[in-house]
SELO-523619 format. One line per 2 residues: their letters; for each residue x, y, z of N, C-alpha, C, O. Coordinates in Angstrom, 1 decimal, decimal comma, padded with zeros to 4 digits. Layout:
# residues N
A = X Y Z X Y Z X Y Z X Y Z; ...
This chain:
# residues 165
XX = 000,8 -001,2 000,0 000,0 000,0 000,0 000,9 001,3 000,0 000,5 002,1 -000,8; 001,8 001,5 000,6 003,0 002,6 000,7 003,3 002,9 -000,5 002,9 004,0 -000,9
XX = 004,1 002,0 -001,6 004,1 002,3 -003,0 003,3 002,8 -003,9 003,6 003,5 -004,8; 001,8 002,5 -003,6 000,6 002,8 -004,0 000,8 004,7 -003,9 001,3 005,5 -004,7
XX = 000,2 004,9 -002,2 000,7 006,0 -002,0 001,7 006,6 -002,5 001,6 007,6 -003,1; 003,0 006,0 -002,2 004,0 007,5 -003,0 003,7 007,2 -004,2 003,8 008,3 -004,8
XX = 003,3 006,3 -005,2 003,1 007,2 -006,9 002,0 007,6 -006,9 002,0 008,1 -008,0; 000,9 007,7 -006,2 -000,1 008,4 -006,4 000,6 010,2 -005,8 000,5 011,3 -006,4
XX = 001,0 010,0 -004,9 001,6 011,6 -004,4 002,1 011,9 -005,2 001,6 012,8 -005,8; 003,4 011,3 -005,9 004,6 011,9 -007,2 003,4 012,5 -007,9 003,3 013,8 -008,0
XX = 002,4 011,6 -008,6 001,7 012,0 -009,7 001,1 013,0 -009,2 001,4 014,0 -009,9; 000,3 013,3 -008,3 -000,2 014,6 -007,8 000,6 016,2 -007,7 000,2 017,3 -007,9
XX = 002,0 015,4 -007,1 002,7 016,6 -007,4 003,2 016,9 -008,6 003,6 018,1 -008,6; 003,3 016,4 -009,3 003,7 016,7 -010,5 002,6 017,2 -011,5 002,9 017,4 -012,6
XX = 001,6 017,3 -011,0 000,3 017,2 -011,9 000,0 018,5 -011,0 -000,5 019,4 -011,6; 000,3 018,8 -009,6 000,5 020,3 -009,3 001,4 021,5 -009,7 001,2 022,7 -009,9
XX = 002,5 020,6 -009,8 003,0 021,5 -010,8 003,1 022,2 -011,9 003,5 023,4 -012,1; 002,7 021,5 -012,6 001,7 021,8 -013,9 000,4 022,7 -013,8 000,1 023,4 -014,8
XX = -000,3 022,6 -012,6 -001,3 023,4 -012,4 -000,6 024,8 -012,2 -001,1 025,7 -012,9; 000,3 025,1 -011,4 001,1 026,5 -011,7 000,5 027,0 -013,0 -000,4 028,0 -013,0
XX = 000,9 026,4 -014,2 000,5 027,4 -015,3 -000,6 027,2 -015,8 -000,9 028,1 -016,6; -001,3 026,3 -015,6 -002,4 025,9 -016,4 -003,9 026,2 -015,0 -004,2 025,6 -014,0
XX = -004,6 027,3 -015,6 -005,5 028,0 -014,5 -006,6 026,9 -014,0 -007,2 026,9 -012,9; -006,9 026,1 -015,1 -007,5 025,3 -014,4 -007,5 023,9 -013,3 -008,5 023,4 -012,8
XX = -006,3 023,6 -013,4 -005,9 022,8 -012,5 -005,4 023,3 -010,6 -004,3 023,9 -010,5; -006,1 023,0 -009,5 -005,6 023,5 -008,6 -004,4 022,8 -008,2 -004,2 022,0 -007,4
XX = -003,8 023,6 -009,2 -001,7 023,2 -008,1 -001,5 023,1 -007,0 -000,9 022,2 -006,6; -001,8 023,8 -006,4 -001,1 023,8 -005,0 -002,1 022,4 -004,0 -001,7 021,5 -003,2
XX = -003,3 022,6 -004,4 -004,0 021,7 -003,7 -003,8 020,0 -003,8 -003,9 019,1 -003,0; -003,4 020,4 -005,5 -003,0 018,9 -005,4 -001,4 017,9 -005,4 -000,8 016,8 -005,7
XX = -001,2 019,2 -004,7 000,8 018,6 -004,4 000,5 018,6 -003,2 000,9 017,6 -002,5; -000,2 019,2 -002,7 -000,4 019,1 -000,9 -001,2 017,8 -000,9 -000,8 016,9 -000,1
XX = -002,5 017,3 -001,7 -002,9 015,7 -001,6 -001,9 014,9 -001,9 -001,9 013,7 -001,6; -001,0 015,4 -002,3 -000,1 014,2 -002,7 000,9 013,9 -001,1 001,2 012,9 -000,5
XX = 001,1 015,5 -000,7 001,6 015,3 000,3 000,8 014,6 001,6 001,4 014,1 002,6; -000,7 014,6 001,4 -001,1 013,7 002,3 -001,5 012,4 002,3 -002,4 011,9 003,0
XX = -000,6 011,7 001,3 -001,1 010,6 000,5 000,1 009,8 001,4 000,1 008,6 001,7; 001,3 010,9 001,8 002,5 010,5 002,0 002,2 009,9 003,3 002,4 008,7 003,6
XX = 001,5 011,4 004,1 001,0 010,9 005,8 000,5 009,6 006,1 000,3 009,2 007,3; 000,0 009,0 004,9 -000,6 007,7 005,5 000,3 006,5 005,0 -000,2 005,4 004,8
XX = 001,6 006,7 004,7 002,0 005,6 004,4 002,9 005,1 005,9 003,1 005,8 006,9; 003,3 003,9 005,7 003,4 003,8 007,5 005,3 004,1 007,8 005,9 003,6 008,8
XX = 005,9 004,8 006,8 007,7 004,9 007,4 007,5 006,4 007,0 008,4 006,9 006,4; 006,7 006,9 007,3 006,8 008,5 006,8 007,7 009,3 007,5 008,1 008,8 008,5
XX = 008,1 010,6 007,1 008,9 011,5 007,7 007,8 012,7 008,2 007,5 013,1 009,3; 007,6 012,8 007,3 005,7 014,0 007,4 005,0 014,1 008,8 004,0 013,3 008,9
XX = 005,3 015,1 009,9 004,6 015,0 010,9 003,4 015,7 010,9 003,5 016,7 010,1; 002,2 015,7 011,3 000,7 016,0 011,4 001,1 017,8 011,8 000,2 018,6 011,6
XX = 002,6 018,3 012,5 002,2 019,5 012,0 002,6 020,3 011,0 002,3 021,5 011,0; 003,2 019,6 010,2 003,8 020,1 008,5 002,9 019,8 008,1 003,0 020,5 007,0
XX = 001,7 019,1 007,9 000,6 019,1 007,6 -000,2 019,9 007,6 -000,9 020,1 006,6; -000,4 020,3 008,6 -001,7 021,3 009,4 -000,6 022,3 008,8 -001,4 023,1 008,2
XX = 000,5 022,7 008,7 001,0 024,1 008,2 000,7 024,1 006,7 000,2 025,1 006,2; 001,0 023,0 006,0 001,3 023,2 004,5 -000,1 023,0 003,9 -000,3 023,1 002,7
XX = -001,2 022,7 005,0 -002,3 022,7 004,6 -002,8 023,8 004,3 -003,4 024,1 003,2; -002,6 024,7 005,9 -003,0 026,2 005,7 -002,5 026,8 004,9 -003,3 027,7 004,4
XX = -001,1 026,6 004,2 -000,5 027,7 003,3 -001,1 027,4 001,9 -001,2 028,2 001,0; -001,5 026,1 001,9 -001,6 025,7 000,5 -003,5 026,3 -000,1 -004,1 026,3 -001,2
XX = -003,6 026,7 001,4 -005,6 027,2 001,1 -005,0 028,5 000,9 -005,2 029,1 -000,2; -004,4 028,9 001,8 -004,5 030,7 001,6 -003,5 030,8 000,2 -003,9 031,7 -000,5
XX = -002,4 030,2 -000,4 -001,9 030,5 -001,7 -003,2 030,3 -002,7 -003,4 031,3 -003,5; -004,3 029,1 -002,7 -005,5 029,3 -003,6 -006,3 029,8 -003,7 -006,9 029,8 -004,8
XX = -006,9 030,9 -002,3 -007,4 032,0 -002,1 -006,8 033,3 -002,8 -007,4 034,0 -003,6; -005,6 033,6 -002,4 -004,9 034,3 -003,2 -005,0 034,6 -004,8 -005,4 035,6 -005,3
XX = -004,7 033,5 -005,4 -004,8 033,2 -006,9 -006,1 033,4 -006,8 -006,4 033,7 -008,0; -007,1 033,5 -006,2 -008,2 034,0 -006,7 -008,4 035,4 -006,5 -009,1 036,1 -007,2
XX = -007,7 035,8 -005,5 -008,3 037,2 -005,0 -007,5 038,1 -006,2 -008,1 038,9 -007,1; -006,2 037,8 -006,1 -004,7 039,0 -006,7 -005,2 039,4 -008,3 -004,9 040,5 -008,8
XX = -005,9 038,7 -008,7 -006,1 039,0 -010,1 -007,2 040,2 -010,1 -006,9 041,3 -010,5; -008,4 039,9 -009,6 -009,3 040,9 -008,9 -008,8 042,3 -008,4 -009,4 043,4 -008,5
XX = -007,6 042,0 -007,7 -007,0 043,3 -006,8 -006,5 044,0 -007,9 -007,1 045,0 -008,4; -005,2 043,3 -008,3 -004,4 043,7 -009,5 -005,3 044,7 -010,6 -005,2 045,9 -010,6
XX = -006,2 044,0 -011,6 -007,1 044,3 -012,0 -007,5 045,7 -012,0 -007,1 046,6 -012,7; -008,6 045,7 -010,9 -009,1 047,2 -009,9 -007,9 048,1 -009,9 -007,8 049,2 -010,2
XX = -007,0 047,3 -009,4 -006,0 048,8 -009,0 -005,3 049,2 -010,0 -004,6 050,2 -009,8; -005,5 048,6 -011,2 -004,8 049,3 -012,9 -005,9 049,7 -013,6 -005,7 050,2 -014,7
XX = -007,5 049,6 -013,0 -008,3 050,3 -013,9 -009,0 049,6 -014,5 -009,3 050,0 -015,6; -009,3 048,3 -014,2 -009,9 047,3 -015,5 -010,8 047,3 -015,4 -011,1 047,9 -014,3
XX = -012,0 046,9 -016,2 -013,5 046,8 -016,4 -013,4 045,5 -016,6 -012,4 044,9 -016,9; -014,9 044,7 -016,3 -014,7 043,6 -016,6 -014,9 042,8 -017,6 -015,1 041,6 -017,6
XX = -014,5 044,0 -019,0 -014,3 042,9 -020,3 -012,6 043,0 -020,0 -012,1 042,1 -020,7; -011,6 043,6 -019,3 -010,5 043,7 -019,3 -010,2 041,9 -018,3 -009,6 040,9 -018,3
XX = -011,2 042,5 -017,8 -010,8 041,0 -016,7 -011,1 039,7 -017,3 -010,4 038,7 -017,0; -012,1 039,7 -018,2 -012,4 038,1 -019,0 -012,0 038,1 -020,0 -012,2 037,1 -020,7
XX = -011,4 039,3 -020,5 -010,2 039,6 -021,7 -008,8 038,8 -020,8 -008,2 037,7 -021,0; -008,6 039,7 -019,9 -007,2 038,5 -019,1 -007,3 037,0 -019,1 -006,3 036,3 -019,3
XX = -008,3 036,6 -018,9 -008,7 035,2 -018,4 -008,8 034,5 -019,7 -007,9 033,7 -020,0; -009,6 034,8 -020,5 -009,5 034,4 -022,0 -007,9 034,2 -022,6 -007,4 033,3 -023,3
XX = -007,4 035,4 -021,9 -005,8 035,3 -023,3 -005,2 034,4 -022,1 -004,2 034,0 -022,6; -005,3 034,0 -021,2 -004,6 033,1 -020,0 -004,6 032,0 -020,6 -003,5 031,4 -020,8
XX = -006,1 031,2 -021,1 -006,4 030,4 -021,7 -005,8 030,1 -022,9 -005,2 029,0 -023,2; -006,1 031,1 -023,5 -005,7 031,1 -025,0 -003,4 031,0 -025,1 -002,7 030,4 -025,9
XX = -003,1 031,7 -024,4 -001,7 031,7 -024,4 -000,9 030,0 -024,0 000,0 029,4 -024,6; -001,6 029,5 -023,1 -001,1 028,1 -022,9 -000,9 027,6 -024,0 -000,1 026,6 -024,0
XX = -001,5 027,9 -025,2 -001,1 027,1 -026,3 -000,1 027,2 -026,9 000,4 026,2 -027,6; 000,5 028,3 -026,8 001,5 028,9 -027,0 002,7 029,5 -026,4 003,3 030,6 -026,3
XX = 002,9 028,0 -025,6 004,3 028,2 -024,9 004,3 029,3 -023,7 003,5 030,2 -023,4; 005,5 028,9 -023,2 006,3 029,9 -022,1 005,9 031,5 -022,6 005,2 032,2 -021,9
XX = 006,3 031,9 -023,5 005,7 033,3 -024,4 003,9 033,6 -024,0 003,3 034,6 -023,5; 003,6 033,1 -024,3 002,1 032,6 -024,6 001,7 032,8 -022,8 001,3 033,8 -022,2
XX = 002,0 031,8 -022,5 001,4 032,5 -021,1 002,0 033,1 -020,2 001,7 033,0 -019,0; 003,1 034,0 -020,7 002,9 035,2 -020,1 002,6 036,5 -020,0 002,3 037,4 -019,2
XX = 002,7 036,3 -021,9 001,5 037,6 -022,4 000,3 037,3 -022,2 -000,5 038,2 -022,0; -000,3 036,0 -022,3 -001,9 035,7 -022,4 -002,7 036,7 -021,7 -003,3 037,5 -022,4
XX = -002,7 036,6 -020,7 -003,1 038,0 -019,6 -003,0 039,4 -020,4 -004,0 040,0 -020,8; -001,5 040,1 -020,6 -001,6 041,1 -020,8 -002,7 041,6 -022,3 -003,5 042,5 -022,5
XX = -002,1 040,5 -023,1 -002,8 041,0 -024,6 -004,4 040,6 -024,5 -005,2 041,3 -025,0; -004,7 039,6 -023,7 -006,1 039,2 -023,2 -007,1 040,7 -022,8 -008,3 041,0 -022,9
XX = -006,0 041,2 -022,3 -007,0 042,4 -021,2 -007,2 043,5 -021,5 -008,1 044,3 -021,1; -005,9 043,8 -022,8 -006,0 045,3 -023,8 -006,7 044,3 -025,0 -006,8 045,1 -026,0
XX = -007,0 043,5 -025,2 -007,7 043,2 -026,8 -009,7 043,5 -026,0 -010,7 044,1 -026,5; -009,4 043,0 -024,9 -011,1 043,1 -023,4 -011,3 044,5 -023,9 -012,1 044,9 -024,8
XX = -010,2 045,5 -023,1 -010,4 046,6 -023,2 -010,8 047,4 -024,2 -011,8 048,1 -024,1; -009,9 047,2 -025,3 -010,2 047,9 -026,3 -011,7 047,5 -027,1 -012,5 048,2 -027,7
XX = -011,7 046,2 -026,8 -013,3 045,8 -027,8 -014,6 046,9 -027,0 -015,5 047,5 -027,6; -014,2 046,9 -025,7 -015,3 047,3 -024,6 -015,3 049,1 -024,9 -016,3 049,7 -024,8
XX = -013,8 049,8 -025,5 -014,0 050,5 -025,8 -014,2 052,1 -024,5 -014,6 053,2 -024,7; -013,8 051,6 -023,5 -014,2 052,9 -022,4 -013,0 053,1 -022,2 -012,8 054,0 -021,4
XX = -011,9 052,5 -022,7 -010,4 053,0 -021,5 -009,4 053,5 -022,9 -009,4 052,7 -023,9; -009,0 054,2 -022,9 -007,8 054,4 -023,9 -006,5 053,7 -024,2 -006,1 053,0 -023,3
XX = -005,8 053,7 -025,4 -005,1 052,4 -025,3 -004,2 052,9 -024,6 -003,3 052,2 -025,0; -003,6 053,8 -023,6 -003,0 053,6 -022,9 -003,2 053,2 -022,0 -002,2 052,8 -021,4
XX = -004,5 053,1 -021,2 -005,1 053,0 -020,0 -005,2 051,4 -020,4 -005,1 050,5 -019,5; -005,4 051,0 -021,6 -005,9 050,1 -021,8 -004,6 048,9 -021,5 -004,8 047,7 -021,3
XX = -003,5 049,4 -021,6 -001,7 049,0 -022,0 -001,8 049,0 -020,1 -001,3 048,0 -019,5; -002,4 049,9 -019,3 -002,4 049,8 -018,1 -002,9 048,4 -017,8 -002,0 047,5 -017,6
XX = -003,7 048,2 -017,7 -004,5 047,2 -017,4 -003,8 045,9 -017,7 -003,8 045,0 -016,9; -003,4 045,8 -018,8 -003,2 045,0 -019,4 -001,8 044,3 -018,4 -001,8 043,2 -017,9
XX = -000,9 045,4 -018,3 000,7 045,5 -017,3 000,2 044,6 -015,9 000,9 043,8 -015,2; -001,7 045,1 -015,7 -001,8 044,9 -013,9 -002,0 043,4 -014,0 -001,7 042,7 -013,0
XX = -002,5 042,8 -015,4 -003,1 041,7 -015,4 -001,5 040,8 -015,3 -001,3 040,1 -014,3; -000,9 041,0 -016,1 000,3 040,6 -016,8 001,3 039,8 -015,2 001,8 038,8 -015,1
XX = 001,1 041,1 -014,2 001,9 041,2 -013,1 001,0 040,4 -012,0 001,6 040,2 -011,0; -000,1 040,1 -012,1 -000,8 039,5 -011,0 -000,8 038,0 -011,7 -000,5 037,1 -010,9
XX = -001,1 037,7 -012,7 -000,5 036,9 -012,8 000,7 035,8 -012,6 000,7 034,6 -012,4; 001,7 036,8 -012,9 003,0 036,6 -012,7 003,1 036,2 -011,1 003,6 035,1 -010,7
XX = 002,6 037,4 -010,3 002,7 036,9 -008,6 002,2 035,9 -008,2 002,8 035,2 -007,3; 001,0 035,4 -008,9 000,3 034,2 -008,3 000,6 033,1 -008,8 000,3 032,2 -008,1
XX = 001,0 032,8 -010,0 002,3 032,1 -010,5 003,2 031,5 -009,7 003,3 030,3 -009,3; 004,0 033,0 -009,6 005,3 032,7 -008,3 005,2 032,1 -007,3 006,0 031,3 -006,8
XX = 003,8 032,5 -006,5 003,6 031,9 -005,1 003,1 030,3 -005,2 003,2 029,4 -004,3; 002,6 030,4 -006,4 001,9 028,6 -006,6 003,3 028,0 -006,4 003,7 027,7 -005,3
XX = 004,0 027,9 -007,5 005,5 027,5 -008,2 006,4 027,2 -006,6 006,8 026,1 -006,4; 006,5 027,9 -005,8 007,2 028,2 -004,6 006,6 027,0 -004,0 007,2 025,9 -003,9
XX = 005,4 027,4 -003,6 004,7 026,3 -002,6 004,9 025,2 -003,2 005,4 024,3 -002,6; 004,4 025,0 -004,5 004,5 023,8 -005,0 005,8 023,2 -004,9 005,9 022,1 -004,3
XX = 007,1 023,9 -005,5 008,3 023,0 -005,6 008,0 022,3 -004,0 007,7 021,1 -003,8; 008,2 023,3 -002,9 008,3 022,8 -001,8 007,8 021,7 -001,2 008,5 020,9 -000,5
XX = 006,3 021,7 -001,6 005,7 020,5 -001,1 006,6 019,4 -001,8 007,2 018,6 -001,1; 006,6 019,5 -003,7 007,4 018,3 -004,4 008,4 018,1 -003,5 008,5 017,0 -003,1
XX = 009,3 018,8 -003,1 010,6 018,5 -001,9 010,0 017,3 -000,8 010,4 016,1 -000,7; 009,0 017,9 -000,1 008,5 017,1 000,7 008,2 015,7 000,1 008,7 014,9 000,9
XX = 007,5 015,1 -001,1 007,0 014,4 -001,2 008,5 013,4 -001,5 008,7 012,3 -001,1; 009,2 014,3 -002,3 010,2 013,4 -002,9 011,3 012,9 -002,0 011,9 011,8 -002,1
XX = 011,4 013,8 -001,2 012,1 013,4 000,2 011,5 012,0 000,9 012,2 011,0 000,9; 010,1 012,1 001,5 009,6 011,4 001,7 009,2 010,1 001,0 009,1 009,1 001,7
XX = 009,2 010,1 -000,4 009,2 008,7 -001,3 010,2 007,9 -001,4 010,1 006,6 -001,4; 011,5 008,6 -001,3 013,4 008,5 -001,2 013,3 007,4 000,2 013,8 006,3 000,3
XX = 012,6 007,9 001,2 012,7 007,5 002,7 012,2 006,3 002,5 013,0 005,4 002,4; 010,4 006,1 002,4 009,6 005,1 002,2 010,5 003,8 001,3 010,4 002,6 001,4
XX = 011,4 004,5 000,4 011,5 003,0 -000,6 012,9 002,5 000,1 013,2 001,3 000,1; 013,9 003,6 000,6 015,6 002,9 001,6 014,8 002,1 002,8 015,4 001,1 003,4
XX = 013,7 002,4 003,2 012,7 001,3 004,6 012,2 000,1 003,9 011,9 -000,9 004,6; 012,0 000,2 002,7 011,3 -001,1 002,5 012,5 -002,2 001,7 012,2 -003,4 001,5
X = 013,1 -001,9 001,6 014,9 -002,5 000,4 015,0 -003,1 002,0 016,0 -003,8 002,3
């Protein structure tokens, strides 16, 4: 059952990882399942309060990723064809590489803007920057949490398999 668990965790973390860039998958939530996939195997290293911490961090980074974009947004002036202008080019850039999603947002939110027509295109280049950079933050903070937990997990898998040899 232990082997079961760590490749089900690897795959989760790694499949969180991936959620970093791809908006629809919750990354961080699912490197942290993986990490509790770990807790129940019986040579673990993972104590119940790295748990209870990386649990908490891993809700409030998903909270975050929801709020920052909203904040970001508002505080560069967006309307909300700017904002499902962002979300759209988020989507639409994945297809298109490393490049791709990191403009997705920006060009998403001035193509919003401009269709919607109320903001000028510099205002519109504004928005576009707030999207671009909130983004980018909530990105970073997934990416962080996540490698971390992957540390965790892979530490822990390394352990589980020198205990059972």
């Amino acid at each position: 059952m232990d082997i079961t668990l760590a490749i089900i965790a690897v795959v989760a973390g790694i499949i969180g990882l991936i959620g970093v860039i791809i908006p629809v998958l919750p990354g961080t939530i699912l490197s942290y399942a993986g990490m509790v996939c770990l807790y129940f195997t019986s040579s673990t290293g993972i104590t119940m309060t790295e748990l209870i911490i990386w649990g908490v961090i891993s809700v409030v980074v998903m909270i975050m990723d929801y709020i920052l974009p909203g904040y970001f947004s508002k505080k560069f002036g967006a309307t909300k064809a700017g904002v499902w202008g962002a979300t759209i080019g988020t989507i639409v850039g994945i297809f298109f590489g490393v490049p791709g999603i990191l403009l997705g947002p920006f060009v998403g939110s001035v193509v919003g803007e401009k269709i919607n027509g109320k903001l000028t295109t510099q205002e519109a280049l504004k928005v576009g920057f707030g999207s671009m950079v909130s983004f980018i933050v909530g990105s970073g903070l997934k990416l962080v949490v996540g490698a971390i937990l992957m540390f965790y997990i892979v530490k822990d898998v390394i352990h589980i398999i020198a205990t059972s040899w």
